[in-house]
C-alpha positions in Angstrom: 43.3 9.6 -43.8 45.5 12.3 -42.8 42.6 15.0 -43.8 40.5 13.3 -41.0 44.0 13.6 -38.5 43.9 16.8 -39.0 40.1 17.3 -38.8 40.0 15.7 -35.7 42.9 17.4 -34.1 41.5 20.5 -35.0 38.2 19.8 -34.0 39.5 18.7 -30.4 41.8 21.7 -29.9 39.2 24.3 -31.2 37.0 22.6 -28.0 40.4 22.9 -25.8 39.5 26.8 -26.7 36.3 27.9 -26.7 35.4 26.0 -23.9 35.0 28.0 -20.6 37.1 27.1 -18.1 35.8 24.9 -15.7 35.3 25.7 -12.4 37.8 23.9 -9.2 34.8 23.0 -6.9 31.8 21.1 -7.6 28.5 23.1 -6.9 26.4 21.1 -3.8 23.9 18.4 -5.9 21.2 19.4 -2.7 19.2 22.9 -3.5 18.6 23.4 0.2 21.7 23.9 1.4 21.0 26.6 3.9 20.2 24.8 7.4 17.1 26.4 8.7 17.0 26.8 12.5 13.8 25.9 13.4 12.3 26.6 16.9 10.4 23.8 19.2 7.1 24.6 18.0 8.1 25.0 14.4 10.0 21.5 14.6 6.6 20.2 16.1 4.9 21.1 12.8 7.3 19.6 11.4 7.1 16.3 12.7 3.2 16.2 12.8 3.5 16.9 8.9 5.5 13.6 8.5 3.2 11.5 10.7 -0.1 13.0 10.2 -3.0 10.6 8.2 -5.1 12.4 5.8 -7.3 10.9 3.0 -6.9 11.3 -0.5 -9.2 10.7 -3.4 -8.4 9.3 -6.5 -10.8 9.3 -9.7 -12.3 5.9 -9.0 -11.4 5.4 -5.9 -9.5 6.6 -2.1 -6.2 6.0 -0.2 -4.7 6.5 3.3 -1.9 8.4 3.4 0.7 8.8 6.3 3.4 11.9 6.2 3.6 12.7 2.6 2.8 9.7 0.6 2.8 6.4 2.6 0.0 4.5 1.9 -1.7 2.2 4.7 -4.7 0.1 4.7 -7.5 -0.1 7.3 -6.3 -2.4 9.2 -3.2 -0.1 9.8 -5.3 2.4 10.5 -7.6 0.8 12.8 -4.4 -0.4 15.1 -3.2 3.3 15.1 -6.6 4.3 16.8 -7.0 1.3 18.8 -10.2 0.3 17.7 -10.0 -3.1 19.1 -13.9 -4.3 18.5 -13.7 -3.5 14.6 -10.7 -5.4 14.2 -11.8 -8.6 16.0 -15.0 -8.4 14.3 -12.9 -8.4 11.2 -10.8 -11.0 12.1 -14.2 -13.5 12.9 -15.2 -12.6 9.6 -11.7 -13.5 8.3 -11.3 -16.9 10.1 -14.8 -17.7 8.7 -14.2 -17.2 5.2 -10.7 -18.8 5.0 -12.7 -22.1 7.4 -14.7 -21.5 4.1 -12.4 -21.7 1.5 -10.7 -24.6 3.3 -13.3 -27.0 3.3 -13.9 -25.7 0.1 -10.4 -26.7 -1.3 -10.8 -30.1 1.0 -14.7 -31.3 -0.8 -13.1 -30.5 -4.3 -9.8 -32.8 -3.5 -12.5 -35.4 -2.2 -14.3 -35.1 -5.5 -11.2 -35.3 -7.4 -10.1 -38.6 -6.0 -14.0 -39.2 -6.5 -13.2 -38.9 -10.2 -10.2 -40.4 -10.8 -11.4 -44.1 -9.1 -9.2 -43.3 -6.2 -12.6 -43.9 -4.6 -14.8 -46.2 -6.2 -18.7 -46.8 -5.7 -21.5 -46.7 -7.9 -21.9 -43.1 -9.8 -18.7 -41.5 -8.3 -17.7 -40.0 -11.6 -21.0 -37.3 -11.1 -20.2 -37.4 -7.4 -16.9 -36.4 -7.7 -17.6 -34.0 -10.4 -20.1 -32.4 -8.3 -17.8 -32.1 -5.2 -15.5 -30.2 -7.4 -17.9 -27.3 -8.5 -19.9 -27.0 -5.4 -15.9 -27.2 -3.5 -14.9 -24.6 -5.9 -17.7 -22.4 -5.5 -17.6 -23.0 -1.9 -13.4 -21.7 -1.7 -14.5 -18.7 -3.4 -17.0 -17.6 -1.4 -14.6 -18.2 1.7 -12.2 -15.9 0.1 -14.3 -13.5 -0.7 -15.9 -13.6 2.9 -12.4 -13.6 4.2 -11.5 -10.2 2.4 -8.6 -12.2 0.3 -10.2 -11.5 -3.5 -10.2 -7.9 -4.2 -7.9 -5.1 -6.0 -5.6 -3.1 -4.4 -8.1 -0.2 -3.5 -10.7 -2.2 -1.8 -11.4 -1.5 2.0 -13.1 -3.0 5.1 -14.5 0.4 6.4 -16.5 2.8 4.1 -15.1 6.5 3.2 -16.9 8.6 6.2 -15.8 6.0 8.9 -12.2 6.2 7.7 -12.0 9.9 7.6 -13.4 9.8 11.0 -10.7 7.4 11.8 -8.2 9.9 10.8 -9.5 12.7 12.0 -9.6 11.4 15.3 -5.9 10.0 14.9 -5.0 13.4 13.7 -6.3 15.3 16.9 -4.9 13.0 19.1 -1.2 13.2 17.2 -1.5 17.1 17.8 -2.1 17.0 21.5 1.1 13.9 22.0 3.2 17.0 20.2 1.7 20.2 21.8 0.6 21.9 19.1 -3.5 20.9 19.1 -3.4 25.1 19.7 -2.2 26.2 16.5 -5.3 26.1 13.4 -5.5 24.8 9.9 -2.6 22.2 10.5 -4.2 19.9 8.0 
């Protein structure tokens, strides 16, 4: 026991030792601590760099980025460049598919109280069970009309449109900050 004391306290003070001395401040955690002065134009750059859209493609597939990784979707981006007709054509197509799915949801409730004798007549058993499938099949098809099925990287508007879409976005952001003169911005 006293063999491991003294171990120890040797161990500890031989650290005490060798061990450089510390220094009194703390170095600053940030790297950039030198504030760069930046002039109008430069600060213009700036701000169109954290506001800009650009396009980026994946492997399998292609995002919508805003400023340097904020992804939006196309509806997003078809409210940033006003494109009024698109959307409301979109939204018809939405409010058709979920008027779909509804009635959908309601024929396959009907056929379920069709099965269970909540409503009785001759042959509702098949009735009912047929109001479920073609009820099912019909609330699918409503969300899939209605946009609402689909993995996170699906899109209303097809690649070209899009980057048309941005580019457009992107020219117009340049001439709101003054700096549409100055090339290869993106």
């Amino acid at each position: 026991m006293q063999t491991v004391k003294r171990l120890s306290l040797t161990f500890l003070l031989g650290c005490l030792v060798f061990t450089p001395a510390m220094p009194m401040y703390a170095e600053p955690s940030f790297p950039f601590s030198d504030v760069q002065q930046l002039n109008h134009e430069q600060l213009q750059v700036q701000k169109y760099k954290l506001q800009r859209l650009r396009i980026k493609q994946m492997q399998s597939y292609w995002l919508i980025l805003r400023g340097i990784n904020e992804k939006i979707d196309d509806l997003t981006l078809l409210k940033m460049v006003n494109h009024s007709e698109i959307l409301d054509e979109i939204n018809r197509g939405q409010m058709i598919g979920n008027g779909v799915a509804l009635g959908g949801l309601g024929l396959a409730g009907a056929g379920g109280l069709m099965m269970g004798n909540v409503i009785k007549f001759n042959g509702s058993f098949w009735v009912g069970l047929a109001a479920i499938i073609l009820g099912a099949g019909m609330a699918i098809t409503g969300e899939m009309m209605a946009g609402n099925i689909g993995d996170e990287f699906s899109h209303i508007l097809e690649q070209p449109q899009a980057e048309r879409f941005v580019a457009e976005y992107n020219d117009e952001l340049k001439k709101q900050l003054g700096i549409a003169h100055i090339p290869n911005l993106d």
